[in-house]
C-alpha positions as CSV (number, residue, x, y, z in Angstrom):
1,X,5.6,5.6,-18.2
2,X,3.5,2.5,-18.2
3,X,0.3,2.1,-19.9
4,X,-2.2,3.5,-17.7
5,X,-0.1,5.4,-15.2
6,X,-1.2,8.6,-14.1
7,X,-0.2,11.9,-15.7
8,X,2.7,14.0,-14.2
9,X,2.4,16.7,-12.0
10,X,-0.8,14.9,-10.3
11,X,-0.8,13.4,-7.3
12,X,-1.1,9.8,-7.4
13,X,-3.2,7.4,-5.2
14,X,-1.0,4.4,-4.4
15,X,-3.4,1.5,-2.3
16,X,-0.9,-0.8,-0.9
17,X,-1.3,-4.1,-0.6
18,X,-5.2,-4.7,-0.3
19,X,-4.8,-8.4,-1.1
20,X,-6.7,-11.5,0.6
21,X,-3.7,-12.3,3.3
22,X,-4.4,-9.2,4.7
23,X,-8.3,-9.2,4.5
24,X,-9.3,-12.6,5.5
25,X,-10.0,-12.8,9.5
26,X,-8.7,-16.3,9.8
27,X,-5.3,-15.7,8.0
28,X,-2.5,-15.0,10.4
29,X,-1.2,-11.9,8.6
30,X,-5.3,-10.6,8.5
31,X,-5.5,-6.8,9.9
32,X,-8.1,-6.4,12.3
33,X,-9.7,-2.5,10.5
34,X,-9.2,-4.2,7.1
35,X,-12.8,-3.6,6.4
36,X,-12.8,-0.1,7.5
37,X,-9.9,0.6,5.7
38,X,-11.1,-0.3,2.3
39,X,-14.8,1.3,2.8
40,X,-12.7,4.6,3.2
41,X,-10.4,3.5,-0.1
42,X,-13.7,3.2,-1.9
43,X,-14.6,6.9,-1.4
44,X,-11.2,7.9,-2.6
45,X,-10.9,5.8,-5.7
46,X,-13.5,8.2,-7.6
47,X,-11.1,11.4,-6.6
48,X,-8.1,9.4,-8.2
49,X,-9.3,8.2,-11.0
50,X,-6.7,7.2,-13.7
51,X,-4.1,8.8,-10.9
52,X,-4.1,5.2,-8.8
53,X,-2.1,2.7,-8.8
54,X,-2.3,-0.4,-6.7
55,X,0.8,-2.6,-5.5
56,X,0.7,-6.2,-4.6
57,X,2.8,-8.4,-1.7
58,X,4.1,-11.7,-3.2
59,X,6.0,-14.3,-2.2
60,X,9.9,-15.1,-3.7
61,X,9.5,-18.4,-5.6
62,X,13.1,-19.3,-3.4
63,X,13.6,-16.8,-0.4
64,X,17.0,-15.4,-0.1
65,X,19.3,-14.6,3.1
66,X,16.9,-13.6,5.8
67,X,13.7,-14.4,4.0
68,X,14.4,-17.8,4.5
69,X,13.9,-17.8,8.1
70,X,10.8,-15.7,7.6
71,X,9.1,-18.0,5.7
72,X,10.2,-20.8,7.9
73,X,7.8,-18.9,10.4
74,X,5.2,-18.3,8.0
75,X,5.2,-21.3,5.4
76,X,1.2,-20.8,4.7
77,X,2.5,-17.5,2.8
78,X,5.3,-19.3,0.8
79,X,2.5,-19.8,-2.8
80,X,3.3,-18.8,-6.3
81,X,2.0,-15.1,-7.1
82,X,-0.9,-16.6,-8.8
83,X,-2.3,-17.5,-5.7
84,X,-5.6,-16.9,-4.6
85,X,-4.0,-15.6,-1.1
86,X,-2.0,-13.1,-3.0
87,X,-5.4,-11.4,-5.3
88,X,-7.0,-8.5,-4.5
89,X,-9.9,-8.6,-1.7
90,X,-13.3,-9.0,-2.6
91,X,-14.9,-5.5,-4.1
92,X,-11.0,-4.0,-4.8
93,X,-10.2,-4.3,-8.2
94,X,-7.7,-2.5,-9.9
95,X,-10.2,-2.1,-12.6
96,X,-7.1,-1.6,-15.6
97,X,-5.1,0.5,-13.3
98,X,-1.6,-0.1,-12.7
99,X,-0.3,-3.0,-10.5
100,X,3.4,-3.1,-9.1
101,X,3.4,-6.7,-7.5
102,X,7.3,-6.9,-5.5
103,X,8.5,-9.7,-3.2
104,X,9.6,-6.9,-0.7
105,X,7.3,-5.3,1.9
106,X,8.5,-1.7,0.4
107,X,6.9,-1.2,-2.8
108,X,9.0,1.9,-3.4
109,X,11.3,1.5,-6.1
110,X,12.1,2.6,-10.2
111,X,8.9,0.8,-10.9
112,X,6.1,2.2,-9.1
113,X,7.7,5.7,-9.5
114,X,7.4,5.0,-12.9
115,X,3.4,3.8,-12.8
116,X,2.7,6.8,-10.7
117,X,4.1,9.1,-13.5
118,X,6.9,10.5,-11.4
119,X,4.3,12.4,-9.6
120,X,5.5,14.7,-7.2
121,X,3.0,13.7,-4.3
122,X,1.6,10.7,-3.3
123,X,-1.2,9.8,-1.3
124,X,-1.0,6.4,0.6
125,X,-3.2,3.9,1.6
126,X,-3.9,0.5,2.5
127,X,-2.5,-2.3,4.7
128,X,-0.8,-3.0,6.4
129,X,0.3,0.5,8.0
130,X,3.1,-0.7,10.2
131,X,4.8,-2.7,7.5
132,X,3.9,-2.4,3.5
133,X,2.8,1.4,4.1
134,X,5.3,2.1,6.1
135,X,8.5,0.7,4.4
136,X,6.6,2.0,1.1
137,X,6.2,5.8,2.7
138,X,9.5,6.4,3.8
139,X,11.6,5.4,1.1
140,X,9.3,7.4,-1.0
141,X,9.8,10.6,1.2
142,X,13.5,10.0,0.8
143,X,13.5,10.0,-3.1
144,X,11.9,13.4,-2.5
145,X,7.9,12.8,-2.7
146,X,5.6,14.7,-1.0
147,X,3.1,11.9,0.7
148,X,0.2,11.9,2.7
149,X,-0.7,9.0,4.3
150,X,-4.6,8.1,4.4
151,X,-4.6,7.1,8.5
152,X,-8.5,6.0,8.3
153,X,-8.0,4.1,4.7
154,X,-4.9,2.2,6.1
155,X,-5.2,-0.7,8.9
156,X,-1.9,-2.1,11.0
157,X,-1.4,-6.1,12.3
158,X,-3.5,-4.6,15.4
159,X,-4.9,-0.5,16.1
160,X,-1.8,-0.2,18.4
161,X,0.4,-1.3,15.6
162,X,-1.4,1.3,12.9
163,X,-1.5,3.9,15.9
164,X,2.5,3.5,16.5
165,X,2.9,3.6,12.8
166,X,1.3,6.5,12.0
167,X,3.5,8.5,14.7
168,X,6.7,6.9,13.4
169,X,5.5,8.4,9.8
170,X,4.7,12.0,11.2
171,X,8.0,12.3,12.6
172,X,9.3,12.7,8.8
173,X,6.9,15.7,8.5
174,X,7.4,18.0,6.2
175,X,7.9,15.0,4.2
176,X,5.2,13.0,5.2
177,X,1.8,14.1,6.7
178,X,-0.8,12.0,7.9
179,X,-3.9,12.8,6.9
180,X,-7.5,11.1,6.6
181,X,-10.2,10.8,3.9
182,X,-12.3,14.0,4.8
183,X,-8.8,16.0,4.2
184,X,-8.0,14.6,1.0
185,X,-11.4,14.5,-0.7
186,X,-11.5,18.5,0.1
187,X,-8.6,19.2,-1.5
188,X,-8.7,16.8,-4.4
């Protein structure tokens, strides 16, 4: 386990991908309820303290097969990790928690298992829901996880997008539920 994950048997807060690129309204990859979003983060983050971990989208320093066409669509994204684009948005900061930084829009893998302790259930949020969360969530379910997505702490490329999402990621119910703040905060 990584310094500063979370203790087994706990569930785990995982807040994907609440970096600038998404946040900015100007930036072509910006989600529309970003601001939303991270207001309803904030008032989780107290419930999950030392039981969060935070995951960051960056760039390949030299895509590979397919991502090379990718970033011939979207060169503005193609910056070292270092990048201001790729830090956390303004008032999000990880504040000594874990970070799992990947250059694939899943984040599930041996390493953030690993920062979230192994925990048996995680609870999801962040942006953006119909890519990052999504291709995070389900691959998580599959390893076995309980999750529970955050709907009202996660924004999509539009609300149709997060909306489409969302029932995409109930259909894996028991697996998966989608739940919002109010829910998890009672039960936390």
């Amino acid at each position: 386990m990584s310094a500063g994950a979370p203790a087994a048997g706990g569930a785990a807060l995982v807040v994907v991908d609440m970096q600038v690129v998404f946040a900015q309204p100007g930036s072509p990859w910006a989600a529309p309820g970003f601001a939303a979003a991270a207001a309803k983060l904030r008032r989780l983050l107290p419930a999950f303290a030392g039981r969060t971990v935070w995951t960051r989208y960056v760039a390949p320093a030299t895509p590979q097969g397919a991502w090379r066409e990718y970033f011939a669509q979207w060169p503005f994204a193609l910056v070292p990790a270092d990048d201001p684009l790729y830090g956390f948005a303004d008032g999000l900061d990880p504040a000594g928690a874990p970070v799992v930084a990947a250059t694939t829009f899943g984040k599930w893998g041996a390493e953030l298992d690993a920062a979230t302790g192994h925990a048996a259930e995680l609870v999801v949020a962040g942006v953006s829901t119909d890519c990052c969360v999504l291709s995070t969530v389900l691959p998580a379910a599959d390893a076995g996880r309980r999750v529970r997505v955050v709907a009202d702490a996660c924004a999509g490329a539009s609300e149709a997008d997060h909306a489409r999402a969302l029932d995409a990621m109930r259909l894996y119910a028991p697996l998966v539920e989608v739940t919002s703040v109010d829910e998890v905060l009672a039960t936390a």
